[in-house]
DSSP file (Angstrom, degrees, kcal/mol; ACC not computed):
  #  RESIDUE AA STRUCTURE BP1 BP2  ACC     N-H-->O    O-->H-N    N-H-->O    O-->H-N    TCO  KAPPA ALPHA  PHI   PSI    X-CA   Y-CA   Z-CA
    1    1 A X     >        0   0    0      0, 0.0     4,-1.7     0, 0.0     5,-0.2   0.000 360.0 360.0 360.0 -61.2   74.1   88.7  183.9
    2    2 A X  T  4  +     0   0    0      2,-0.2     4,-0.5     1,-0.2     5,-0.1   0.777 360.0  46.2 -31.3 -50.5   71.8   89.3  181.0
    3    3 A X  T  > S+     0   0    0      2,-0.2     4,-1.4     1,-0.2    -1,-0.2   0.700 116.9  52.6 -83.5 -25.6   73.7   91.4  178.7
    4    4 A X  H  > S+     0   0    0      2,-0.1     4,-1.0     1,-0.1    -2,-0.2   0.939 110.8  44.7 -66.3 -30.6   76.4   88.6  179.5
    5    5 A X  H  < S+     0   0    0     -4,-1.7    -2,-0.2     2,-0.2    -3,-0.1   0.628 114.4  54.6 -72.2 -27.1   73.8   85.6  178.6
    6    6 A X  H  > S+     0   0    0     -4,-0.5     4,-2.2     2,-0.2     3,-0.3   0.977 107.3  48.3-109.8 -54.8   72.9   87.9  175.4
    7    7 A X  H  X S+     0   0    0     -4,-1.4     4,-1.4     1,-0.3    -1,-0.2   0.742 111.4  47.4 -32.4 -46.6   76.5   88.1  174.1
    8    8 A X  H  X S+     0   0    0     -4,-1.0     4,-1.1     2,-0.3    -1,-0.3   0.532 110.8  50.8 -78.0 -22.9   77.3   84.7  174.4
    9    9 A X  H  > S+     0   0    0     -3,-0.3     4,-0.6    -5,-0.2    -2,-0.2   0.932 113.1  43.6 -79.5 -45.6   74.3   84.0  172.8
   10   10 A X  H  X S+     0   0    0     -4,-2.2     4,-1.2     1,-0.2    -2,-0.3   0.682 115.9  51.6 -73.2 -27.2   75.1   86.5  169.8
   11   11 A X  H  X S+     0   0    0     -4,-1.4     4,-2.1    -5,-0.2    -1,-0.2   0.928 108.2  51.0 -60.8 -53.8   78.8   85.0  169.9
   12   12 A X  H  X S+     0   0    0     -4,-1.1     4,-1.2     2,-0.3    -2,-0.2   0.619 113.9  49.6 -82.6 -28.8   77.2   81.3  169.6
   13   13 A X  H  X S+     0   0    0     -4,-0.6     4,-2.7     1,-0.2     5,-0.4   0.983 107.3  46.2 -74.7 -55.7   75.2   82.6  166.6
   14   14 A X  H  X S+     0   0    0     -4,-1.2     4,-0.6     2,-0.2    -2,-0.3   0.742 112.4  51.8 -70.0 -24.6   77.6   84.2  164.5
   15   15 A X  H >X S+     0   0    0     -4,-2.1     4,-4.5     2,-0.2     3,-0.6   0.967 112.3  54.4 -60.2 -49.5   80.2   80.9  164.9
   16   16 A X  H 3X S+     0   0    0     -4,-1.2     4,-1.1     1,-0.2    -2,-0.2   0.851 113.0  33.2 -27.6 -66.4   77.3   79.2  163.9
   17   17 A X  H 3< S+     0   0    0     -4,-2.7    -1,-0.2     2,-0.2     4,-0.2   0.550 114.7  61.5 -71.6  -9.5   76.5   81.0  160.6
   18   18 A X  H << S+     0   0    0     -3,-0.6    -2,-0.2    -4,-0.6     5,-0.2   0.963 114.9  31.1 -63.2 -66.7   80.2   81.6  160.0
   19   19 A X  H  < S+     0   0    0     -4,-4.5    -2,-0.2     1,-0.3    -3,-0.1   0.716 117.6  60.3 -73.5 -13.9   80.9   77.6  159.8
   20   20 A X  S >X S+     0   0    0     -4,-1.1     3,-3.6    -5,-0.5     4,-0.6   0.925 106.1  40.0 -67.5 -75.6   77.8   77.2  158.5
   21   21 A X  T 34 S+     0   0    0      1,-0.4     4,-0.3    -5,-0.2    -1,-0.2   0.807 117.0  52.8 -23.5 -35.2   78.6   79.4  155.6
   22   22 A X  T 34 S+     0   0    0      1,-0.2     4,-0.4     2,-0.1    -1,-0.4   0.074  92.7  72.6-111.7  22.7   82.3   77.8  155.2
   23   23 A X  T <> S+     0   0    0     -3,-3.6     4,-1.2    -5,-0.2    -1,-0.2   0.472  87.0  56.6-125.8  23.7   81.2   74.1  155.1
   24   24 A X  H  X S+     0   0    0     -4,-0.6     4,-2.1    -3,-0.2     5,-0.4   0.679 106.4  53.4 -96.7 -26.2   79.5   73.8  151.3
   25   25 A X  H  > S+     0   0    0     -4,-0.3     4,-1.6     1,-0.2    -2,-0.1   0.928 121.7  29.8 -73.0 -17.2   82.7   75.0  149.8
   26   26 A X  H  > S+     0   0    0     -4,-0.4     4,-2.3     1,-0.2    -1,-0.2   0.796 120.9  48.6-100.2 -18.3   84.6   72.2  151.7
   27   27 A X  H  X S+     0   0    0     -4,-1.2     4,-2.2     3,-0.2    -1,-0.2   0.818 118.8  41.3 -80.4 -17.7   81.7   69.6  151.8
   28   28 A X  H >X S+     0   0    0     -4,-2.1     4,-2.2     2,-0.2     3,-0.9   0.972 122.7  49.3 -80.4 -54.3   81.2   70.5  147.1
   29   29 A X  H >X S+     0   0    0     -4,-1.6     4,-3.5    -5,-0.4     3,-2.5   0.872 115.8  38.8 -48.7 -74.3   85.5   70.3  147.4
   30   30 A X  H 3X S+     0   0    0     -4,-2.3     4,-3.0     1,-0.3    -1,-0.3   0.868 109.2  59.0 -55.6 -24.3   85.3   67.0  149.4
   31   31 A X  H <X S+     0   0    0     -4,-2.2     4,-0.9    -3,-0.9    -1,-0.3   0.939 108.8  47.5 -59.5 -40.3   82.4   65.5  147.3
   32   32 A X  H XX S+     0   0    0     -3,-2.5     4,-3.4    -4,-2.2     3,-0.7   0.951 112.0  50.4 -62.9 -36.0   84.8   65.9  143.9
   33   33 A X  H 3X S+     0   0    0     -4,-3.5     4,-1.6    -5,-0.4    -1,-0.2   0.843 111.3  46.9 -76.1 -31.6   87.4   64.4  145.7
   34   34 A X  H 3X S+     0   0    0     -4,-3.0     4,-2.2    -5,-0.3    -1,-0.3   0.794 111.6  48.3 -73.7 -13.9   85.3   61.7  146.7
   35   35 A X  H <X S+     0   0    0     -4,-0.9     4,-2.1    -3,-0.7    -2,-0.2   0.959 112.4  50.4 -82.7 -48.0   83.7   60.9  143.4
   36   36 A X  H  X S+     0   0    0     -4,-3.4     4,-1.9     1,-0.2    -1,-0.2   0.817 108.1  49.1 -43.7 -44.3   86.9   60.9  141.9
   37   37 A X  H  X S+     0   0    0     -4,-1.6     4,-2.7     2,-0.2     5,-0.3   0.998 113.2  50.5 -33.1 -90.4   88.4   58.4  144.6
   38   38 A X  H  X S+     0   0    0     -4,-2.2     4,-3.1    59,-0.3    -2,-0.2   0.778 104.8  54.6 -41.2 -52.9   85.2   56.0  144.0
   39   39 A X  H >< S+     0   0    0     -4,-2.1     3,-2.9     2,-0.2    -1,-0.2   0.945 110.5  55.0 -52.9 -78.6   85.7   56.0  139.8
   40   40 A X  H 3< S+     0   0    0     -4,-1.9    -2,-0.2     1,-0.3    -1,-0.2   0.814 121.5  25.6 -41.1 -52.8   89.4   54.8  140.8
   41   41 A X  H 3< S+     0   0    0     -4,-2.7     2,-0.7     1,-0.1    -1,-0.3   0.718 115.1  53.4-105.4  13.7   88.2   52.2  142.6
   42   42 A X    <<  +     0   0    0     -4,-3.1    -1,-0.1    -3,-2.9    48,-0.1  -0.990  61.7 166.3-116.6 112.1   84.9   51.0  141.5
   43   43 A X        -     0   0    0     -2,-0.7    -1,-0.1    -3,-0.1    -3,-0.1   0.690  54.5-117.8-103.0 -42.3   86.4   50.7  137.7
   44   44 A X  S >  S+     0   0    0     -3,-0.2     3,-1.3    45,-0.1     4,-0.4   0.618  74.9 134.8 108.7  -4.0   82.9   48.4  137.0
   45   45 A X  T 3>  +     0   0    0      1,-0.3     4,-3.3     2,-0.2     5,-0.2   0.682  61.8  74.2 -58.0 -26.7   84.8   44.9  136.1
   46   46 A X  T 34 S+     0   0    0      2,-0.2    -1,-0.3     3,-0.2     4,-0.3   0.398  94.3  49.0 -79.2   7.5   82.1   43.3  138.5
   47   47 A X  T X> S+     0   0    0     -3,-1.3     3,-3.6    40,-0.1     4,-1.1   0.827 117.8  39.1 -21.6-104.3   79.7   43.7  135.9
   48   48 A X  H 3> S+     0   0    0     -4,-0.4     4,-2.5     1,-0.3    -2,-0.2   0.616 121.5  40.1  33.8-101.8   81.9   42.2  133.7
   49   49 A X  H 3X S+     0   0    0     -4,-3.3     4,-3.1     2,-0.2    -1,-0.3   0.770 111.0  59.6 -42.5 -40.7   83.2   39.7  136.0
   50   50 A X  H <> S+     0   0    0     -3,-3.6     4,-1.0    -4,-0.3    33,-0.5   0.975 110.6  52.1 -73.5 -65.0   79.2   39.0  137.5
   51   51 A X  H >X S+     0   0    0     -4,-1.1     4,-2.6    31,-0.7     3,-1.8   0.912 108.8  42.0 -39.5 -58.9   78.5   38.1  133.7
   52   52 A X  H 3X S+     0   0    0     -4,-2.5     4,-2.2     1,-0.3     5,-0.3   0.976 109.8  52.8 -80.3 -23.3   80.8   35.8  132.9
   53   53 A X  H 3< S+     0   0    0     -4,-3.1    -1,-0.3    -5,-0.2    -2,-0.2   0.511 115.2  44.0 -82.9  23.1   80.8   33.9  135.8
   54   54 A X  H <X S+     0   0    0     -3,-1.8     4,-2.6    -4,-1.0    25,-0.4   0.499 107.6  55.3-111.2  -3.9   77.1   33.5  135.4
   55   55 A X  H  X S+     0   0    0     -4,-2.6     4,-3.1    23,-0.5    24,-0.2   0.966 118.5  47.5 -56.5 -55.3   77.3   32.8  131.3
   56   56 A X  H  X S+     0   0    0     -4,-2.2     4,-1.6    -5,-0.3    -1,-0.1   0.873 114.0  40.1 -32.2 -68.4   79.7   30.0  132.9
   57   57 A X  H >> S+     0   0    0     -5,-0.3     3,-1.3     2,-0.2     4,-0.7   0.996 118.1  44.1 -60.4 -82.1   77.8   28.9  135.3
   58   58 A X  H 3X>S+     0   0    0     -4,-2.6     4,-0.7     1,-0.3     5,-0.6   0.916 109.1  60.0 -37.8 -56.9   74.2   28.9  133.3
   59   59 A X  H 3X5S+     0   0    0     -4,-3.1     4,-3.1    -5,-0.4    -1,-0.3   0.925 110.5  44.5 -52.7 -40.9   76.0   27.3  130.3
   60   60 A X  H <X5S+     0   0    0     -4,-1.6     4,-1.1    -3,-1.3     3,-0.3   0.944 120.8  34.9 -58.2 -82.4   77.0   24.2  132.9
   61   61 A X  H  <5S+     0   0    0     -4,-0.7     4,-0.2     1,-0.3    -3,-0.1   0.999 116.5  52.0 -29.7 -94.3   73.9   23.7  134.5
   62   62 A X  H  <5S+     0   0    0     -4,-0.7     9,-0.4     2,-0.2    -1,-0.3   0.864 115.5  47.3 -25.6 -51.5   71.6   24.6  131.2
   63   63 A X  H  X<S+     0   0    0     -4,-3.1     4,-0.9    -5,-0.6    -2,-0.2   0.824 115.2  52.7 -58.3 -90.6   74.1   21.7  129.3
   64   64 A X  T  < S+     0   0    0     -4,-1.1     3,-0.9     2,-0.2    -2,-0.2   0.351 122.1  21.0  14.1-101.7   73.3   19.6  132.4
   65   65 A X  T  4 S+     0   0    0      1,-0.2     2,-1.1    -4,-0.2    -3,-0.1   0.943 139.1  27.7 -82.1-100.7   69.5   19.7  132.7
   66   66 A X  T  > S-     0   0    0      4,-0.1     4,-0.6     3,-0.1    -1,-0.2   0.066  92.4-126.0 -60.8  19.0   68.9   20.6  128.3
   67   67 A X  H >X S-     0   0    0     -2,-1.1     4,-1.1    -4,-0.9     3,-0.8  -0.297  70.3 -31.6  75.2 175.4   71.7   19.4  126.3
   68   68 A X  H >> S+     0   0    0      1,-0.3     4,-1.4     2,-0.2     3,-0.9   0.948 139.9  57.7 -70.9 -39.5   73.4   21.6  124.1
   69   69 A X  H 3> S+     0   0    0      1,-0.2     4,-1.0     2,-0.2    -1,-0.3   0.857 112.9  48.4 -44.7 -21.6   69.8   24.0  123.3
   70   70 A X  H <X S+     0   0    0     -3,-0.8     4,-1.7    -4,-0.6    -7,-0.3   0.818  99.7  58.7-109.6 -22.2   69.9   24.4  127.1
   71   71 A X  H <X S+     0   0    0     -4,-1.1     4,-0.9    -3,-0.9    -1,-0.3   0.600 112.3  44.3 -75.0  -9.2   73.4   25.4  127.6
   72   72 A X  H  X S+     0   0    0     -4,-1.4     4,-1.0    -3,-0.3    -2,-0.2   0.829 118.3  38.4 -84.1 -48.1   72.7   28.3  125.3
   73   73 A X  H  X S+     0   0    0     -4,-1.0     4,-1.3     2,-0.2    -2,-0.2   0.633 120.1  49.0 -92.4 -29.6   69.6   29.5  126.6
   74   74 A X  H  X S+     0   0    0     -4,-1.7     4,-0.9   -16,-0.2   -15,-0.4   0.845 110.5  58.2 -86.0 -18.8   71.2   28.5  130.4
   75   75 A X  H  X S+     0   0    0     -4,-0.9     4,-2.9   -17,-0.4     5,-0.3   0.831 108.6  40.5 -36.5 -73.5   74.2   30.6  129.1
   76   76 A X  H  X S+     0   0    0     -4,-1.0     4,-0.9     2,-0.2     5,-0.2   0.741 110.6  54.7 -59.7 -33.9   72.2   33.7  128.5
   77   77 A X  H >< S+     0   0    0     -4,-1.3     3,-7.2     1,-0.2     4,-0.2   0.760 113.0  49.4 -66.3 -81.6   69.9   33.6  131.7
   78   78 A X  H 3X S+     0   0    0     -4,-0.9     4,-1.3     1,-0.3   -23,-0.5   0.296 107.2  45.5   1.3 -61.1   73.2   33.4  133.6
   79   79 A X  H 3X S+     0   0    0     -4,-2.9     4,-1.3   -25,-0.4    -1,-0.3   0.841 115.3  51.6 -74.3 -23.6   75.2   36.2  132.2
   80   80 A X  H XX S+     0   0    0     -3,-7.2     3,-3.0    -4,-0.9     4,-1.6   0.924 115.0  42.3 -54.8 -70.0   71.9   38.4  132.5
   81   81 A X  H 3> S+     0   0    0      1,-0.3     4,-1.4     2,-0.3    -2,-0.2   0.597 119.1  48.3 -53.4 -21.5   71.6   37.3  136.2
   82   82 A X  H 3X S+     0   0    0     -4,-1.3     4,-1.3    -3,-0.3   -31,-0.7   0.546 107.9  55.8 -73.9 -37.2   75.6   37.8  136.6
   83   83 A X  H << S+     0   0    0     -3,-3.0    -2,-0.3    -4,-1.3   -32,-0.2   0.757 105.9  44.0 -78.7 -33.8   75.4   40.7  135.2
   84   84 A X  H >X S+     0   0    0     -4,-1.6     3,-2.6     2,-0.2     4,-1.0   0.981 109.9  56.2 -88.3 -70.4   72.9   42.4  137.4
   85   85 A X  H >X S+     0   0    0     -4,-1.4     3,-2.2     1,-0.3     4,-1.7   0.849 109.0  49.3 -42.5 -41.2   74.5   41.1  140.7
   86   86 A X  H 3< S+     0   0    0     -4,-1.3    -1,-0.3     1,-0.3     4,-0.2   0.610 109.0  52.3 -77.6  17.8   78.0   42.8  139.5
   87   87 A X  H <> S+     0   0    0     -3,-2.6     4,-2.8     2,-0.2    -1,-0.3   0.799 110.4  43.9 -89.8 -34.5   76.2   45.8  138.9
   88   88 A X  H <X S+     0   0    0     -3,-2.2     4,-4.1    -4,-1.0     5,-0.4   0.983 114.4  53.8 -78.8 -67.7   74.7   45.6  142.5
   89   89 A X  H  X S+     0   0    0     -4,-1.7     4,-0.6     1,-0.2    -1,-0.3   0.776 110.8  46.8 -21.2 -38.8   78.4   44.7  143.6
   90   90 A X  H >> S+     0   0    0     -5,-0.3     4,-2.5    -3,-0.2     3,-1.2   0.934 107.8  53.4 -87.3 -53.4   79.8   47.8  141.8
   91   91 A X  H 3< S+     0   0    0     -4,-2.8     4,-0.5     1,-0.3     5,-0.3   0.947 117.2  37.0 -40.6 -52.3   77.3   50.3  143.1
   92   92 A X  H 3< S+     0   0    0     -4,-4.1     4,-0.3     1,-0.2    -1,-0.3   0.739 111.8  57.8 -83.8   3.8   78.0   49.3  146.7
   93   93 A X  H <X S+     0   0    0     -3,-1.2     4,-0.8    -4,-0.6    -1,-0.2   0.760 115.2  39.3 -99.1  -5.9   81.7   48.8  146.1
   94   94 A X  T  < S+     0   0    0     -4,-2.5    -1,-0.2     2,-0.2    -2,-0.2   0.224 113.5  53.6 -96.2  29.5   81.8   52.7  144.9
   95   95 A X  T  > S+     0   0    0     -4,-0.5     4,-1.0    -5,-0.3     5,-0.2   0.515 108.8  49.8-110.2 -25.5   79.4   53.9  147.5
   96   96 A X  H  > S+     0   0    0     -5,-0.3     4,-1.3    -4,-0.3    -2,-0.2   0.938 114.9  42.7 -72.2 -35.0   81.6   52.3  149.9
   97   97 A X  H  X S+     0   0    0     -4,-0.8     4,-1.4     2,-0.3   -59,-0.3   0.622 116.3  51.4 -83.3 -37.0   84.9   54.2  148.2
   98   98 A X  H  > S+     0   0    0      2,-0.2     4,-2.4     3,-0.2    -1,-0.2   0.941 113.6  37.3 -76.0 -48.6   82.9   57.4  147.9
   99   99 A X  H  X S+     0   0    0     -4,-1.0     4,-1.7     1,-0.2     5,-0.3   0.923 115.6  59.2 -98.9 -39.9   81.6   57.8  151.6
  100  100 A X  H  X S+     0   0    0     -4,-1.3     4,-0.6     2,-0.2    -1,-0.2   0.838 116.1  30.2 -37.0 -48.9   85.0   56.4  152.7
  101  101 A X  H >X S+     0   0    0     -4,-1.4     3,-1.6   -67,-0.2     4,-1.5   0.969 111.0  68.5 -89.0 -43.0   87.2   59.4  150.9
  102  102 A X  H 3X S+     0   0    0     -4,-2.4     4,-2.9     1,-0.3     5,-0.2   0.863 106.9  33.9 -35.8 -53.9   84.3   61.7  151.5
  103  103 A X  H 3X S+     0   0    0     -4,-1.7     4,-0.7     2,-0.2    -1,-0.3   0.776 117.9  64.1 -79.3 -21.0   85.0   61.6  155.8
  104  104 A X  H <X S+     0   0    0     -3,-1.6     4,-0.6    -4,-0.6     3,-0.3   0.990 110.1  30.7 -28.1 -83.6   88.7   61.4  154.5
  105  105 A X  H  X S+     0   0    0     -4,-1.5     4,-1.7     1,-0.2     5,-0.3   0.699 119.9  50.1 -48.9 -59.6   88.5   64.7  153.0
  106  106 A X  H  X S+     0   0    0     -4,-2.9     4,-1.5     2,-0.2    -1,-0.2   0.887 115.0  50.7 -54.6 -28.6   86.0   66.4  155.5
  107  107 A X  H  X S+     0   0    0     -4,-0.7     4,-1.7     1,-0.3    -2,-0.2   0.881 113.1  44.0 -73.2 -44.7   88.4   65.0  158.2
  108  108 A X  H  X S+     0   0    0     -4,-0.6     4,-1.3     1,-0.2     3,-0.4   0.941 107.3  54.9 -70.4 -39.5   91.5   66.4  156.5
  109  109 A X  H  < S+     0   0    0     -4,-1.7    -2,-0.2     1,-0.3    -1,-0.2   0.530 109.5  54.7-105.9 -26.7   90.1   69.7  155.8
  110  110 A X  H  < S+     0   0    0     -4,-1.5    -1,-0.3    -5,-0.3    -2,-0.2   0.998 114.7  36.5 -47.0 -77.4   89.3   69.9  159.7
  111  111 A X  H  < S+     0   0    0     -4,-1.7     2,-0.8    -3,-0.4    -2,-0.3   0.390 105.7  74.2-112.1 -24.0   92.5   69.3  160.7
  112  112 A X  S  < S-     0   0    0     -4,-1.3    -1,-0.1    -5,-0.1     9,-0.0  -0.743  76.2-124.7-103.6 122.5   94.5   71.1  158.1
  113  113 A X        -     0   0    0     -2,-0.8     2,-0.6     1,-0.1    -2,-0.1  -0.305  29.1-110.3 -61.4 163.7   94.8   75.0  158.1
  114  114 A X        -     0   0    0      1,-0.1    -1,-0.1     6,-0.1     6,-0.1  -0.816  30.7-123.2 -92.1 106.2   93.8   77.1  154.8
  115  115 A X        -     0   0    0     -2,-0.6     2,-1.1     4,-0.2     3,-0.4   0.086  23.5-115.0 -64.2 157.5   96.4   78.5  153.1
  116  116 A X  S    S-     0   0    0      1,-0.2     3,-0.1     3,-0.0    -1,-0.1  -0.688  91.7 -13.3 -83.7 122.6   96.2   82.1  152.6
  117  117 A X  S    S+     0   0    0     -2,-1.1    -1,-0.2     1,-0.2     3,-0.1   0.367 112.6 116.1  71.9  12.1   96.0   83.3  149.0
  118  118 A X  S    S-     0   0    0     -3,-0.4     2,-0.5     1,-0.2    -1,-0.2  -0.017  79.5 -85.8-103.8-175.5   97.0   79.6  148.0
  119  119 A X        -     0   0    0     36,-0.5     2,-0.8    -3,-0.1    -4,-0.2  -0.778  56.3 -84.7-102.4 159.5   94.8   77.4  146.2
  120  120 A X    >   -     0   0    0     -2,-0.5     3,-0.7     1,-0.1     6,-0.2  -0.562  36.2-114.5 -57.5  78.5   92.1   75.3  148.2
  121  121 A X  T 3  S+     0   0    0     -2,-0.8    -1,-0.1     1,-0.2     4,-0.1   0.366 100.1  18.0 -21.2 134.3   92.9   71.9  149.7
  122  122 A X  T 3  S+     0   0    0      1,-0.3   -89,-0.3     2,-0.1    -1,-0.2   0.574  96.8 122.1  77.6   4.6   90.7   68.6  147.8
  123  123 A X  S <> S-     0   0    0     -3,-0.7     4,-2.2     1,-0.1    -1,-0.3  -0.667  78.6-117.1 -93.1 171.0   89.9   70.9  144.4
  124  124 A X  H  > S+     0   0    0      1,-0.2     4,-2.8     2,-0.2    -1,-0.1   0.962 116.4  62.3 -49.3 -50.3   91.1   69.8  140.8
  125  125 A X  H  > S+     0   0    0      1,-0.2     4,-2.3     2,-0.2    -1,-0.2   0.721 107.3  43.0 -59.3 -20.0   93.3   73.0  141.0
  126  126 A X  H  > S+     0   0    0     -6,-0.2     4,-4.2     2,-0.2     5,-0.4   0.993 115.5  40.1 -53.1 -73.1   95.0   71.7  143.7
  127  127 A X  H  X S+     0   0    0     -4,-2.2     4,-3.8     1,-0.3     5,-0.4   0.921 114.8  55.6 -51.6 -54.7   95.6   68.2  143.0
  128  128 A X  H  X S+     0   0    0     -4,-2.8     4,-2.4     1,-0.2    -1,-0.3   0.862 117.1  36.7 -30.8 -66.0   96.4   69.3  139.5
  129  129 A X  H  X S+     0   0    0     -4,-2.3     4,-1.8     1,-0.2    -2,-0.2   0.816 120.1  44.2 -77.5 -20.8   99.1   71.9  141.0
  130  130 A X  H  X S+     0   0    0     -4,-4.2     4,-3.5     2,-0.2     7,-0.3   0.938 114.5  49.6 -81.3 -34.3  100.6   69.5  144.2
  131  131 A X  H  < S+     0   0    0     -4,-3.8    -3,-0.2    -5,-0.4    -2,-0.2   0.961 120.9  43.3 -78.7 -30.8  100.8   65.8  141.6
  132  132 A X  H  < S+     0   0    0     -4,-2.4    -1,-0.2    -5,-0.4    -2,-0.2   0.928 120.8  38.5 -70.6 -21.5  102.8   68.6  139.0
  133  133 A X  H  < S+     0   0    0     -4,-1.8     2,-0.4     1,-0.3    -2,-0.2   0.843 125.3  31.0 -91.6 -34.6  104.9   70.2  141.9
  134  134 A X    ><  -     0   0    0     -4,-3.5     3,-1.5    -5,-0.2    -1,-0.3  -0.979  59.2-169.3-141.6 120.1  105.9   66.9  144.2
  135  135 A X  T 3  S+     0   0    0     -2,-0.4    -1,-0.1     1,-0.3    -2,-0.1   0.622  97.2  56.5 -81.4 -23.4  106.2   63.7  142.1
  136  136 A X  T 3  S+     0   0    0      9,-0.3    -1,-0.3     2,-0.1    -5,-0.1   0.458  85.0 138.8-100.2   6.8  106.3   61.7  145.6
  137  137 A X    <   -     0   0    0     -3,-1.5     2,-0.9    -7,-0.3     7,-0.3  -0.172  49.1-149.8 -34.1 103.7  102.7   63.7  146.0
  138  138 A X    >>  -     0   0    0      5,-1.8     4,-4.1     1,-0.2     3,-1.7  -0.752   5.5-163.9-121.9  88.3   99.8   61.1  147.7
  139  139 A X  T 34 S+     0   0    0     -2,-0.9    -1,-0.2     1,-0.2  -102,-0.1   0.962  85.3  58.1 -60.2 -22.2   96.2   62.7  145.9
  140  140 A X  T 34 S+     0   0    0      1,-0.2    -1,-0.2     2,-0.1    -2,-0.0   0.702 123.2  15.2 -96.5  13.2   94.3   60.5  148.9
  141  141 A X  T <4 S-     0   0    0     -3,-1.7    -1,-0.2     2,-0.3    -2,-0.1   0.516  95.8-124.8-162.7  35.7   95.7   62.0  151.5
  142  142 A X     <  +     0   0    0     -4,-4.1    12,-1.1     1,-0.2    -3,-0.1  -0.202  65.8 114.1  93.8 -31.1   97.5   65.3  150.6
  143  143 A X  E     -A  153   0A   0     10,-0.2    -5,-1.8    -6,-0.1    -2,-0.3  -0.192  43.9-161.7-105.9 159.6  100.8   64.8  151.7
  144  144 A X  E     -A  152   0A   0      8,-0.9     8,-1.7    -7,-0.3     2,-0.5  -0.661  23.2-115.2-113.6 172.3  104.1   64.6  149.7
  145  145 A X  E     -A  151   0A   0      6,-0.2    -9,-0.3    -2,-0.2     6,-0.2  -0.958  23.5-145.6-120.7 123.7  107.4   63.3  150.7
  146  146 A X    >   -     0   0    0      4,-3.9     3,-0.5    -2,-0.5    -1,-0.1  -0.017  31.1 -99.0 -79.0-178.3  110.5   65.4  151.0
  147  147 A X  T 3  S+     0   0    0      1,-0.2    -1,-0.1     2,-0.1     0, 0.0   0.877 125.1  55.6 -74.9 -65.7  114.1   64.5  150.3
  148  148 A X  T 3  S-     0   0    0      1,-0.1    -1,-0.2    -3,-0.1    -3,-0.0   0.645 119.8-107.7 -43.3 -13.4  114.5   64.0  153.5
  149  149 A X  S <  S+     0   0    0     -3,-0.5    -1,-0.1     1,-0.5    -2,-0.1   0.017  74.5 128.9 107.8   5.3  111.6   61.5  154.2
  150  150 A X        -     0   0    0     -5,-0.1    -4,-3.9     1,-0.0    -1,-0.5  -0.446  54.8-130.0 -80.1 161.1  109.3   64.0  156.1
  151  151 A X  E     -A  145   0A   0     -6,-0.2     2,-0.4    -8,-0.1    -6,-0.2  -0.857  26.9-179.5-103.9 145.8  105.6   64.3  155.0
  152  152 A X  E     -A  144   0A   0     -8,-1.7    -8,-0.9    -2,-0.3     2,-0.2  -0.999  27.3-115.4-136.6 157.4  104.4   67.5  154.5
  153  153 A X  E     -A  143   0A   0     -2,-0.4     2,-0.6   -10,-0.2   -10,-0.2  -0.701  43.5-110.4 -86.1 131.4  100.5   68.7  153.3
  154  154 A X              0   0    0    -12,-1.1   -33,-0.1    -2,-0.2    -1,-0.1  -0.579 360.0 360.0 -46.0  95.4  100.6   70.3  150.2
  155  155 A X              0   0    0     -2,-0.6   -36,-0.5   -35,-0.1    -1,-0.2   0.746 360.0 360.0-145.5 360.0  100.0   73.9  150.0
């Protein structure tokens, strides 16, 4: 019963340190893939955007209350104050897009075997070789589309 208890114990380690061991090359892999994801969709036009519509806004209000001096000066607060919400707006809309492909990626990388001698699911070299090799090629979620209509994971 002991030397069974002590095996299982010594089995329980070494899966441990194994996955332990395999999950920074797939969490650094999925981290690119998520920053990359997030830049695609957090572009930064809510800055932008946050600015003019508060340059807009302030100029209205500032004309309002001060005449033309006020619509200039309400003009300025605005698009400051417009400008820092879309910034705040951008941050959380690529922090949403980031941790969103980021559990994508870990999820896929679960679920999909590792090819043997092949290049590594959710690296550059990948994407780089599956978007030249299959034009119908899907970078957020690995798959391409055959002539026949089946999906298959890129490997």
């Amino acid at each position: 019963m002991g030397m069974k208890l002590a095996t299982v114990a010594f089995t329980a380690i070494v899966m441990i340190a194994s996955a332990a061991a395999a999950a920074p090359q797939d969490s650094a892999a999925c981290d690119q893939y998520a920053k990359n994801y997030a830049k695609q969709v957090s572009s930064g036009a809510e800055v932008v955007g946050g600015a003019a519509i508060g340059a807009i806004g302030g100029a209205v209000i500032g004309g309002l209350i001060g005449g033309s001096k006020g619509a200039g000066t309400g003009a300025l607060i605005g698009g400051g104050t417009g400008a820092v919400g879309g910034a705040a707006t951008h941050a959380r809309n690529y922090q949403d897009a980031y941790n969103y492909a980021y559990t994508y990626c870990m999820n896929q990388q679960a679920a999909q075997p590792q090819p043997v001698g092949g290049l590594q699911p959710w690296t550059q070299p990948w994407f780089e070789y599956c978007s030249s090799k299959y034009r119908s090629f899907n970078p957020q979620t690995g798959y391409y589309t055959t002539y026949g209509g089946e999906q298959r994971f890129c490997q």
